[in-house]
py3Dmol code that shows the C-alpha trace and the ligand (Angstrom):
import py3Dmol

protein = """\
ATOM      1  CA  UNK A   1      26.868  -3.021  -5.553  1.00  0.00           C
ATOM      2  CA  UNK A   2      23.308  -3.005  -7.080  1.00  0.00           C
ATOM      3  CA  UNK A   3      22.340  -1.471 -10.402  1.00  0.00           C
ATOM      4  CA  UNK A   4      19.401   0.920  -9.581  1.00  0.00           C
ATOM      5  CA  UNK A   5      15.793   0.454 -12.264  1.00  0.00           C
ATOM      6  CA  UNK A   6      13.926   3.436 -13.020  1.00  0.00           C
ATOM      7  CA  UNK A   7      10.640   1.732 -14.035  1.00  0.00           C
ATOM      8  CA  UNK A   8       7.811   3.852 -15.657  1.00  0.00           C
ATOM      9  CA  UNK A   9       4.232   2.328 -14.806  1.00  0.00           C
ATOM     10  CA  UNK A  10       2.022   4.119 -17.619  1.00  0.00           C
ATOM     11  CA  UNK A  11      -1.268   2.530 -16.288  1.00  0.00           C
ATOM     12  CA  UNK A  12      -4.117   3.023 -18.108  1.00  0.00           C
ATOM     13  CA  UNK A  13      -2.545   5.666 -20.195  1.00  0.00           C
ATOM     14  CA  UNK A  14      -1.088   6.191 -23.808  1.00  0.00           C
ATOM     15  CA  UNK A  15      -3.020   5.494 -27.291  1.00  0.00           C
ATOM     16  CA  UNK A  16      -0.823   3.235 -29.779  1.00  0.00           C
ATOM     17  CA  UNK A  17       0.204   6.620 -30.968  1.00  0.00           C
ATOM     18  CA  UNK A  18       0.834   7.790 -27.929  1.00  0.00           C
ATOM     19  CA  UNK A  19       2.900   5.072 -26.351  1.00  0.00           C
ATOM     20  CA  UNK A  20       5.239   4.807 -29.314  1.00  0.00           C
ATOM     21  CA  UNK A  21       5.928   8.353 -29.159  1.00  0.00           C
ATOM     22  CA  UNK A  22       6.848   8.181 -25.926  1.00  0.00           C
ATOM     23  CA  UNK A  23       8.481   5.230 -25.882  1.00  0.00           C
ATOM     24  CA  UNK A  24      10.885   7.417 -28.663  1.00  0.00           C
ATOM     25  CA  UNK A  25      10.905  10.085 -25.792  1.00  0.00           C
ATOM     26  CA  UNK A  26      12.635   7.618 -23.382  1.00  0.00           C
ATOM     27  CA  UNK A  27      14.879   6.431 -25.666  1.00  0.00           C
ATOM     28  CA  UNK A  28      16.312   9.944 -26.490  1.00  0.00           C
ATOM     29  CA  UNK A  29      16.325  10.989 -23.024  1.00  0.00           C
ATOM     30  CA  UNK A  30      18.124   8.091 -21.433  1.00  0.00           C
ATOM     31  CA  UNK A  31      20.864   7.353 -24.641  1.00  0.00           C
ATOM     32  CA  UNK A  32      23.890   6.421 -23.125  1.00  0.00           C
ATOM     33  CA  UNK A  33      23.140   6.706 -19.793  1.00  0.00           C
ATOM     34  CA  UNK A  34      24.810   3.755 -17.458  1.00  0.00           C
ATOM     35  CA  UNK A  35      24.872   2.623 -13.767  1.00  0.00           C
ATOM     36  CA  UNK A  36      20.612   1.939 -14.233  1.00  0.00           C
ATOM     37  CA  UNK A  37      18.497  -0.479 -15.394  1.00  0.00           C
ATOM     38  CA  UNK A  38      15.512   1.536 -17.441  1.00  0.00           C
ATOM     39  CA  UNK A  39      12.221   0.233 -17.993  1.00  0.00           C
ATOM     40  CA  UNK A  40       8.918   1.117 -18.856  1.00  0.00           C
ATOM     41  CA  UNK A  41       5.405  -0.629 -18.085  1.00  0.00           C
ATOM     42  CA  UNK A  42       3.111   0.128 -21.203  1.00  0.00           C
ATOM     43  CA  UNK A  43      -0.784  -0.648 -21.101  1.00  0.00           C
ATOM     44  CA  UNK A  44      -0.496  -4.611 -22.542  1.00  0.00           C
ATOM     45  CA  UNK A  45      -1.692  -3.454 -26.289  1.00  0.00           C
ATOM     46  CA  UNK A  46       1.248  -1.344 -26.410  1.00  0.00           C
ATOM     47  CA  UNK A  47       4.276  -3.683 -25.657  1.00  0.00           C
ATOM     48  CA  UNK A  48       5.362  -4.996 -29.250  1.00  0.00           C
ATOM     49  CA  UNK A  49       5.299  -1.219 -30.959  1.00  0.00           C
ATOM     50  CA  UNK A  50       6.568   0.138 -27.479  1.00  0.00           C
ATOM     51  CA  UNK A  51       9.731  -3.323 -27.763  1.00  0.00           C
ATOM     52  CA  UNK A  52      10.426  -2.029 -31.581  1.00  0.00           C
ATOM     53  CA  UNK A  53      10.468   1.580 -31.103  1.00  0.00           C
ATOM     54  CA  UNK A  54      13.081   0.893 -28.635  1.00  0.00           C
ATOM     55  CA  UNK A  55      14.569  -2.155 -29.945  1.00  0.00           C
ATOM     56  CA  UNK A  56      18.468  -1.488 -30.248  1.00  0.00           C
ATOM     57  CA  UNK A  57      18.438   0.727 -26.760  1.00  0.00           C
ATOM     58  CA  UNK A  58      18.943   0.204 -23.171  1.00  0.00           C
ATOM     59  CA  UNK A  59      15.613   0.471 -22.272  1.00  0.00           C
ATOM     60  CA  UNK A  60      13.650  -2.498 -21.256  1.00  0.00           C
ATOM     61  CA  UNK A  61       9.806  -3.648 -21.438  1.00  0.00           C
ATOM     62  CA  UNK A  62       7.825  -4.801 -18.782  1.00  0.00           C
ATOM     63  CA  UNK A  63       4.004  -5.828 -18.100  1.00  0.00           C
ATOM     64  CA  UNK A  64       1.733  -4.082 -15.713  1.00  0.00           C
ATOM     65  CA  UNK A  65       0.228  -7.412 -14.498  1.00  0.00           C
ATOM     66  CA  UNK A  66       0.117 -10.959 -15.306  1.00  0.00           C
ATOM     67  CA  UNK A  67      -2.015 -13.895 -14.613  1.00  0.00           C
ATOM     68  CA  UNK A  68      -1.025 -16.767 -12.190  1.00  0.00           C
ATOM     69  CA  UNK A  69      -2.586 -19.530 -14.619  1.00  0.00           C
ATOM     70  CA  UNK A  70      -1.422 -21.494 -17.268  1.00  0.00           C
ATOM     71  CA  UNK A  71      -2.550 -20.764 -20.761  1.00  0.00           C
ATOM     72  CA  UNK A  72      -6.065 -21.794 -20.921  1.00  0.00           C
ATOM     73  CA  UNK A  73      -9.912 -20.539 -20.272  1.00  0.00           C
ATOM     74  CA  UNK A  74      -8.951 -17.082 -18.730  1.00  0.00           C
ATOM     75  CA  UNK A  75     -11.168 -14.666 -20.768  1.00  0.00           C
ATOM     76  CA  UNK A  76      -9.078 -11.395 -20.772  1.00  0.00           C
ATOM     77  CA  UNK A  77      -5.638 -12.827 -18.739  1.00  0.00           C
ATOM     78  CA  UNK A  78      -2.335 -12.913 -20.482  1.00  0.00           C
ATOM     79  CA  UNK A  79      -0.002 -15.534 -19.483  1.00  0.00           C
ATOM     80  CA  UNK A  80       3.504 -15.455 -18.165  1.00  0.00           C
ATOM     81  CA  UNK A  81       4.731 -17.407 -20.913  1.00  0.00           C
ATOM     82  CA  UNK A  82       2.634 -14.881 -23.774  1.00  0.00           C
ATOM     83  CA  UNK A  83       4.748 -11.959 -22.274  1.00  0.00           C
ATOM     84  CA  UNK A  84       7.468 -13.489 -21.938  1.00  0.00           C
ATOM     85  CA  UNK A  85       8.285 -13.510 -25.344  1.00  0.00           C
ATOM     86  CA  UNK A  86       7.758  -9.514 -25.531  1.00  0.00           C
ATOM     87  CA  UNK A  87       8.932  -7.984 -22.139  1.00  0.00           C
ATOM     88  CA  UNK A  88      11.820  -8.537 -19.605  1.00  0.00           C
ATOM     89  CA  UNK A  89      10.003  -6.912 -16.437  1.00  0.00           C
ATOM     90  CA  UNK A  90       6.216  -7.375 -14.701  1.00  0.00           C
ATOM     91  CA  UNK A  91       4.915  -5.323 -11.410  1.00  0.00           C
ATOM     92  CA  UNK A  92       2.663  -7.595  -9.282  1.00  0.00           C
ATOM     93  CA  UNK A  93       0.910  -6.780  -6.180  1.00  0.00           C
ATOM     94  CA  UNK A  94       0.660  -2.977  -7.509  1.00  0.00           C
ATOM     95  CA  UNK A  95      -1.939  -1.100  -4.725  1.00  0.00           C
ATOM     96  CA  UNK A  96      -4.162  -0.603  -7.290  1.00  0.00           C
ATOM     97  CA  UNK A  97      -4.588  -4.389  -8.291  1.00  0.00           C
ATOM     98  CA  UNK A  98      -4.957  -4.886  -4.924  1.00  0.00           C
ATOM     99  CA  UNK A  99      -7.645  -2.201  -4.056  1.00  0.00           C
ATOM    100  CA  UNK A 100      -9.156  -2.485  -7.199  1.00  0.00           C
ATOM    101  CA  UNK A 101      -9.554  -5.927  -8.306  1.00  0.00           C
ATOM    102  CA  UNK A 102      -9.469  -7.545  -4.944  1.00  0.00           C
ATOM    103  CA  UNK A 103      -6.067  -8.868  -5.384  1.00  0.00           C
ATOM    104  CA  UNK A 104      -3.749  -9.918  -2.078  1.00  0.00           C
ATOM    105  CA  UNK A 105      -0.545 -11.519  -1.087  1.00  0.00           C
ATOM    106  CA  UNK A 106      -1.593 -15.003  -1.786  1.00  0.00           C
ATOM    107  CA  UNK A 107      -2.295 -14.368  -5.887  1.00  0.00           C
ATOM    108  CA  UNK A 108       0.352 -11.574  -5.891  1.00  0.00           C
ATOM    109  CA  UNK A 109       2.754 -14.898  -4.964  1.00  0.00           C
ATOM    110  CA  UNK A 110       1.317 -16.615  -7.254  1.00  0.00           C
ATOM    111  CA  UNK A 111       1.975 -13.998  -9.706  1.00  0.00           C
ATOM    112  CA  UNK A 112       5.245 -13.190  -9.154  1.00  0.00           C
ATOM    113  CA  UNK A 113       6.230 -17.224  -9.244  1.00  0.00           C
ATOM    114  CA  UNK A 114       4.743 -17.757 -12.491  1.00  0.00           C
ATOM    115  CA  UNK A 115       6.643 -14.625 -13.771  1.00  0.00           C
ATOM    116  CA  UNK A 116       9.734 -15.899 -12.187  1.00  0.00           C
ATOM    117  CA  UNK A 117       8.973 -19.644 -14.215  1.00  0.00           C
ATOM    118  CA  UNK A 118       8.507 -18.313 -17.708  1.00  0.00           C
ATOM    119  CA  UNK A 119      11.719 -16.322 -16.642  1.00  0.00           C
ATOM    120  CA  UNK A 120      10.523 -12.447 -16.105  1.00  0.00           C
ATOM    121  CA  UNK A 121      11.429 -10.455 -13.510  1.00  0.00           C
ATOM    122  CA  UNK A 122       9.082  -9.312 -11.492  1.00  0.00           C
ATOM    123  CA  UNK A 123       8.862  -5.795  -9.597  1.00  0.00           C
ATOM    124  CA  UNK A 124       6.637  -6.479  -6.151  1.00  0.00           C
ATOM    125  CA  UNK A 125       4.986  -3.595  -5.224  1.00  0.00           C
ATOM    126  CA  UNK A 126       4.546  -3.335  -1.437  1.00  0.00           C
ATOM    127  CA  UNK A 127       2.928  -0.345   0.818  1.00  0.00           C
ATOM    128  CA  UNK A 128       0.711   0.796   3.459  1.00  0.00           C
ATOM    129  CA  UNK A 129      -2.495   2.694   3.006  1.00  0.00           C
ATOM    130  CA  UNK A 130      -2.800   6.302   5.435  1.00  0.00           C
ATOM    131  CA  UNK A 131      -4.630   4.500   8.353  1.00  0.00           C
ATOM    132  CA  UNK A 132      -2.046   1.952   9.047  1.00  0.00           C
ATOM    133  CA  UNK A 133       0.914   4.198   9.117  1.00  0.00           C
ATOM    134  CA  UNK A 134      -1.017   6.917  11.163  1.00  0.00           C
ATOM    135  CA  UNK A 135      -1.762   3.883  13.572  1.00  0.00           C
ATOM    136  CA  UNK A 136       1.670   3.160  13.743  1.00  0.00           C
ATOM    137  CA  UNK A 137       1.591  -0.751  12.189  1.00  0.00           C
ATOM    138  CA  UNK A 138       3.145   0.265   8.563  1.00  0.00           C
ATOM    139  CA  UNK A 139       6.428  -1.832   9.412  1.00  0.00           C
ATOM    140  CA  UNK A 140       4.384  -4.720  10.573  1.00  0.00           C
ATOM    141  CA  UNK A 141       1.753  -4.121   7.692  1.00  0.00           C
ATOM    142  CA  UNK A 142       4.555  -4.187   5.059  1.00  0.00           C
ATOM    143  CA  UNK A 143       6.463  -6.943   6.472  1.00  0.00           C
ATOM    144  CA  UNK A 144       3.395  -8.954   5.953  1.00  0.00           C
ATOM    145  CA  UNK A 145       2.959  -8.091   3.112  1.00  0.00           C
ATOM    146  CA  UNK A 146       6.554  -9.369   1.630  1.00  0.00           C
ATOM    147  CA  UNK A 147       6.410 -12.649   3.816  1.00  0.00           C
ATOM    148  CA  UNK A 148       2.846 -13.413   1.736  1.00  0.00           C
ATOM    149  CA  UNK A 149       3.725 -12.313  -1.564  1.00  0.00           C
ATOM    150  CA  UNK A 150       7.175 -13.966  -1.417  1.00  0.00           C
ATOM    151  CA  UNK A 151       5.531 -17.741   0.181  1.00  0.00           C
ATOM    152  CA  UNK A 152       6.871 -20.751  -1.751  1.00  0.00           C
ATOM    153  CA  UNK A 153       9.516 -18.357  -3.803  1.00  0.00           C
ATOM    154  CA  UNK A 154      12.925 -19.685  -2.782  1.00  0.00           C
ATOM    155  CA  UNK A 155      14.991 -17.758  -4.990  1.00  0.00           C
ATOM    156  CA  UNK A 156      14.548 -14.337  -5.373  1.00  0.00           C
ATOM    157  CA  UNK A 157      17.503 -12.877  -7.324  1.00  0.00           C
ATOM    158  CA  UNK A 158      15.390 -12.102 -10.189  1.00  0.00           C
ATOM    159  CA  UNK A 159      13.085 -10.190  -8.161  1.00  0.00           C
ATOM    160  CA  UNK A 160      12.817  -6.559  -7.011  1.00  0.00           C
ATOM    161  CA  UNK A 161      10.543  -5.048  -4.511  1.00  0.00           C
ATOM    162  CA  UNK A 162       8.879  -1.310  -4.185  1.00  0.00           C
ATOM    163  CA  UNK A 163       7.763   0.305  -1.373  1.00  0.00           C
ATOM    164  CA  UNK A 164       4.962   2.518  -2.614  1.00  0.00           C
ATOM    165  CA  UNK A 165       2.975   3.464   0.760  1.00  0.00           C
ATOM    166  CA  UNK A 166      -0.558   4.398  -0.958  1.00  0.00           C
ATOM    167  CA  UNK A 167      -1.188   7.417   0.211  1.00  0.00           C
ATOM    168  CA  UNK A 168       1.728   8.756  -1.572  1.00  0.00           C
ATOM    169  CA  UNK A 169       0.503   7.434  -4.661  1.00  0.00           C
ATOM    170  CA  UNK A 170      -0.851   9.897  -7.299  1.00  0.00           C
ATOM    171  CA  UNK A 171      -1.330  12.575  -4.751  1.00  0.00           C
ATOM    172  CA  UNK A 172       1.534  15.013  -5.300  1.00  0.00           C
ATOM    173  CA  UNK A 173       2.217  14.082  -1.123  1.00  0.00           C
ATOM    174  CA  UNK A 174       5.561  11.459  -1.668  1.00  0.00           C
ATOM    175  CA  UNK A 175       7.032   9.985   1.357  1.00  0.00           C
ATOM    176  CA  UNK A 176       9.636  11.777   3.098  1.00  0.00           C
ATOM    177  CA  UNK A 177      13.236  10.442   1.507  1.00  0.00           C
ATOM    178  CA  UNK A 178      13.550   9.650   5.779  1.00  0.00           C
ATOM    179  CA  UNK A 179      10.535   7.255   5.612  1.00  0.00           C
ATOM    180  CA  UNK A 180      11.022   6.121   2.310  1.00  0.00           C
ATOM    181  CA  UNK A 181      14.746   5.238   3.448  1.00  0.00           C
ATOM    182  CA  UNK A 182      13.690   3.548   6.625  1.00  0.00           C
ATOM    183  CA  UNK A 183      10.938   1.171   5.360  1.00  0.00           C
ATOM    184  CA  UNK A 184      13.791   0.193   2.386  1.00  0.00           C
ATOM    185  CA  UNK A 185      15.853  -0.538   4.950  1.00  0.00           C
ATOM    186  CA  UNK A 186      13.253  -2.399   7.424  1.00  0.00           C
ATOM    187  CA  UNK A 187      11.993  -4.094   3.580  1.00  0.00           C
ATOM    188  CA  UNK A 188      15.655  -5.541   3.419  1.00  0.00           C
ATOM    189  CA  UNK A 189      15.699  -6.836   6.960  1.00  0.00           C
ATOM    190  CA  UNK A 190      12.247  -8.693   6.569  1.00  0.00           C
ATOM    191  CA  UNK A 191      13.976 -10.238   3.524  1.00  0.00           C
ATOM    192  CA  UNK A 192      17.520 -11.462   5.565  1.00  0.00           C
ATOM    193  CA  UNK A 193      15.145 -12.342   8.186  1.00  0.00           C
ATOM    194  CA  UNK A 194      13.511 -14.532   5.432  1.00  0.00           C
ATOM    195  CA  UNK A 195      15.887 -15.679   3.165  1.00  0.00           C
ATOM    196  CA  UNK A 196      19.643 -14.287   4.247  1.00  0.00           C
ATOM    197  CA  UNK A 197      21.460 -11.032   4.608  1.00  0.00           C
ATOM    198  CA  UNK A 198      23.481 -11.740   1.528  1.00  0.00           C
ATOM    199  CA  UNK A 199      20.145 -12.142  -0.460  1.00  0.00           C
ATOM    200  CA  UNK A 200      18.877  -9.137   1.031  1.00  0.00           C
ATOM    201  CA  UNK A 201      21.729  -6.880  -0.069  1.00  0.00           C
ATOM    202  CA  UNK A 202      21.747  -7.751  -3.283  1.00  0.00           C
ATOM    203  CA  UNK A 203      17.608  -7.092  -3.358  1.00  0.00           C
ATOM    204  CA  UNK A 204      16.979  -4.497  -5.374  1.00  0.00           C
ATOM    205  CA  UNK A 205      14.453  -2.300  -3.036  1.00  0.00           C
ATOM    206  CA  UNK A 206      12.744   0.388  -5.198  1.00  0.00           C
ATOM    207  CA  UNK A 207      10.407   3.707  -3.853  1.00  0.00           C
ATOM    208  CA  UNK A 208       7.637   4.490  -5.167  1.00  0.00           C
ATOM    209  CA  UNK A 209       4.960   6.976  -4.884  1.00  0.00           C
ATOM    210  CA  UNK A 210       4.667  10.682  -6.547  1.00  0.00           C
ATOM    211  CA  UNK A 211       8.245  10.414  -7.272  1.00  0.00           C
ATOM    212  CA  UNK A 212       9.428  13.464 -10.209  1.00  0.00           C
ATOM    213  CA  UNK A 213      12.030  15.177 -11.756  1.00  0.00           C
ATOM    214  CA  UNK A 214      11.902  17.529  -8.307  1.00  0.00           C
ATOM    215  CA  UNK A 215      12.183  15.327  -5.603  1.00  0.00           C
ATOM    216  CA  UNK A 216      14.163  12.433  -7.368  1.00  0.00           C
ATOM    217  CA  UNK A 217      17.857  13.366  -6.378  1.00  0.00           C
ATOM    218  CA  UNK A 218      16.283  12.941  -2.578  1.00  0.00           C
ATOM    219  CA  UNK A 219      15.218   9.215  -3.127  1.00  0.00           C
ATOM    220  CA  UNK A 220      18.483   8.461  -5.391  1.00  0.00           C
ATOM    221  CA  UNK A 221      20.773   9.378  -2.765  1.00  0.00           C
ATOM    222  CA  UNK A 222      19.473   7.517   0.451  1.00  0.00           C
ATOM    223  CA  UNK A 223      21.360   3.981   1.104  1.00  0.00           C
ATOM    224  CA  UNK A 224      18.748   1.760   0.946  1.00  0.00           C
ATOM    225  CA  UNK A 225      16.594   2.975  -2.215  1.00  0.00           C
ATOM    226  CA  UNK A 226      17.663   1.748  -5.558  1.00  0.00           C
ATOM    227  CA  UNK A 227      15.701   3.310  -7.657  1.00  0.00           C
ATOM    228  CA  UNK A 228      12.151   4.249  -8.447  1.00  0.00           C
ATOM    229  CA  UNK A 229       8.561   2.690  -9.895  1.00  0.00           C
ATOM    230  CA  UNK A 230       7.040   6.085 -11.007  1.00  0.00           C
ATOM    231  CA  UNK A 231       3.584   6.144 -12.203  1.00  0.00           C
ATOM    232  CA  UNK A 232       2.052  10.131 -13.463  1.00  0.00           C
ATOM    233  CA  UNK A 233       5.623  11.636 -14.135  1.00  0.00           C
ATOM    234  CA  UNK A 234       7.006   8.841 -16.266  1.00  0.00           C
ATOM    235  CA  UNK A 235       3.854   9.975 -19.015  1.00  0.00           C
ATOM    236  CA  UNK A 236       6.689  12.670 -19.751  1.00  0.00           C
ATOM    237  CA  UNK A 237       9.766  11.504 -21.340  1.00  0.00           C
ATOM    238  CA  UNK A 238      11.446  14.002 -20.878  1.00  0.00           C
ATOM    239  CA  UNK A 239      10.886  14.219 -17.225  1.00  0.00           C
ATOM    240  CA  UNK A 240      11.153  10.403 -16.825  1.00  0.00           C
ATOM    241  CA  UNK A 241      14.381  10.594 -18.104  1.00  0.00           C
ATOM    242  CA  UNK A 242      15.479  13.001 -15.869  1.00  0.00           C
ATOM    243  CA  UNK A 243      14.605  10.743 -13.130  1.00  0.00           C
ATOM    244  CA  UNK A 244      16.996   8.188 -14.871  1.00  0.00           C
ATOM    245  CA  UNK A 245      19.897  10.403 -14.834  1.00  0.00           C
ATOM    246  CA  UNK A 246      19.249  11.213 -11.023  1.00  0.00           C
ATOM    247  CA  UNK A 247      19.577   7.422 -10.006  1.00  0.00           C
ATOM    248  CA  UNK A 248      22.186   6.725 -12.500  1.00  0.00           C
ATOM    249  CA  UNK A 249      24.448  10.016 -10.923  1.00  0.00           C
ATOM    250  CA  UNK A 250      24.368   8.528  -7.153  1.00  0.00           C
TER     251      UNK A 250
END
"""
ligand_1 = """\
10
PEP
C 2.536 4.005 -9.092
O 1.358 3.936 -9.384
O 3.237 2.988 -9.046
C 3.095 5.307 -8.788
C 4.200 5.349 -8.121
O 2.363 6.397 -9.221
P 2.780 7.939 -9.036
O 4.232 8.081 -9.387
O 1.886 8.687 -9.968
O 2.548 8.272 -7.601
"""
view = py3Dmol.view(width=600, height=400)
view.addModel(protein, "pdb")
view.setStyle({"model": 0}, {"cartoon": {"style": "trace"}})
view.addModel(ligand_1, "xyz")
view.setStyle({"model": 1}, {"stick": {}})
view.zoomTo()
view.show()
């Protein structure tokens, strides 16, 4: 049986003001909800007002990135051990670290091991951009993908991974629940291929990608898909929360 996370990704989004207030959000909309881990991914200036306005609650913290390195000359990097001392969770690998900052699955492993060393858990964002699915290579794409971003990581039961095909991201357009199910399901075979089909049903496997309050029941319900990274709808506690409820209620 695996417990379902809702995680928020906030981005680049949220004054102080902002975050704290809808950190407060979340925390009214998900009290005393069970059966699903919450968390939510504030900008990195947020995370200690975001941790006390929700200190006491279910809901848990995580990072939006992390460096590799140790501490040390890394103008503008936070370390895994600086954030571990403020958050529980950290996405790596997200498509828009990847896009954007030229980021692929060799420091996304890196990533995710030094988060897994300072003892966070880290949410590995996996996903295919339009081309490769409409040329028919987004299982082989993806599969890639994991095998990279999971070299030289031999256990992986702190780990969860989301498939978040980009061209579902931010565009209103989500996957189908049907393709979101079967790449969750093709996700967890690459991993029993990898590691072992015990390791891979315990794996949390998350979607991602325009996921709301609308189309979140869908994604809840299909076998393989525990749970959701949501990026735009999570700005909204009150919709964010309703996403909670959905994968909590399956
Ligand atoms: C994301 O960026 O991880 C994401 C899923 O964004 P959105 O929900 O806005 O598509």
């Amino acid at each position: 049986m695996r417990t379902p996370i809702v995680a928020g990704n906030w981005k680049m989004n949220t004054t102080l003001a902002d975050a704290t207030a809808l950190a407060r959000d979340v925390r009214a909309g998900v009290d005393g909800v069970v059966g699903v881990t919450t968390v939510v991914c504030p900008p990195a200036v947020s995370i200690v007002p975001v941790s006390m306005a929700l200190e006491g609650s279910s809901v848990h913290v995580g990072a939006q990135d992390v460096s590799a390195n140790p501490p040390g000359a890394h103008t503008g990097e936070l370390s895994a051990g600086m954030l571990a001392g403020l958050c529980t969770f950290v996405i790596v690998g997200h498509s828009e670290r990847r896009a954007m900052y030229c980021e692929d699955d060799r420091s996304t492993a890196a990533k995710a091991k030094a988060a897994l060393a300072a003892g966070l858990r880290p949410i590995l964002c996996v996903g295919e951009p339009l081309e490769v699915r409409e040329n028919g290579r987004a299982e082989s794409f993806v599969t890639s993908q994991i095998e990279g971003s999971l070299t030289g990581i031999s256990d992986i039961s702190q780990i969860s991974i989301a498939y978040e095909p980009v061209w579902a991201i931010g565009s209103d357009r989500a996957a189908s629940p049907e393709i979101a199910q079967e790449m969750a399901a093709m996700i967890r075979g690459a991993v029993a291929d990898l590691y072992s089909k015990a390791v891979s049903e315990r794996l949390p496997v998350l979607y991602g990608g325009s996921v709301n309050a609308g189309n979140c029941a869908s994604f809840a319900a299909a076998p393989d898909i525990d749970g959701a990274l949501v990026g735009g709808a999570s700005l909204d506690g009150h919709e964010f929360a309703q996403i909670v409820h959905a994968a909590a209620s399956v």
